[in-house]
C-alpha positions in Angstrom: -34.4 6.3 144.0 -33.0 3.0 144.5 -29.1 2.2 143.1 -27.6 -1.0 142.5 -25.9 -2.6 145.2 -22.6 -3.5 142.8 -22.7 0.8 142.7 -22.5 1.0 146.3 -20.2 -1.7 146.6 -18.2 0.5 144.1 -18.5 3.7 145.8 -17.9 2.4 149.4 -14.4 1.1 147.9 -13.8 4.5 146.5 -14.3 6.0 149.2 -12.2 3.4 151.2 -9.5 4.6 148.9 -9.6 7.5 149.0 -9.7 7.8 152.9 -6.2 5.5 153.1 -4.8 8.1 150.6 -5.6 10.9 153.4 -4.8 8.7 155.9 -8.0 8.8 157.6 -7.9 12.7 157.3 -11.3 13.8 156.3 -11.0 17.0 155.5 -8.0 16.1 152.9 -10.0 13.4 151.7 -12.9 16.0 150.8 -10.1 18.4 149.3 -9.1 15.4 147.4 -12.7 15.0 146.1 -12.9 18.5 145.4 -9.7 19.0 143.2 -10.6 16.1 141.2 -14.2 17.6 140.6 -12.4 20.2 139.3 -10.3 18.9 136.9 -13.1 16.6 135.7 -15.4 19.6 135.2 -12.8 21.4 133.2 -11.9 18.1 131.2 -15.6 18.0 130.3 -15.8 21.8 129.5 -12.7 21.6 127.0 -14.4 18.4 125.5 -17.4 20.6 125.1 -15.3 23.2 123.2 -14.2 21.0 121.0 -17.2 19.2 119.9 -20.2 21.6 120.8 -22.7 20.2 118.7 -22.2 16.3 120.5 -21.8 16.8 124.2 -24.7 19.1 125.7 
């Protein structure tokens, strides 16, 4: 599967971000990831909720 190079460009600054957050520290920088994975999984499951019928 082939991306867009604008996406990667995107990504590789996120991640650039993200890492001068953590200060380099990689294993922050994944905890980081992870929380926020969280919270946008739960965001989407309360959006669910409250409009079953639209977002399956």
């Amino acid at each position: 599967m082939e991306r867009d190079a604008a996406i990667d460009e995107i990504f590789d600054a996120a991640i650039d971000e993200i890492l001068a957050f953590t200060t380099g520290d990689i294993r922050l920088a994944l905890r980081v990831l992870l929380v926020e994975c969280v919270l946008l999984e739960e965001e989407l499951r309360q959006m669910r909720a409250a409009s079953p019928t639209q977002l399956r």
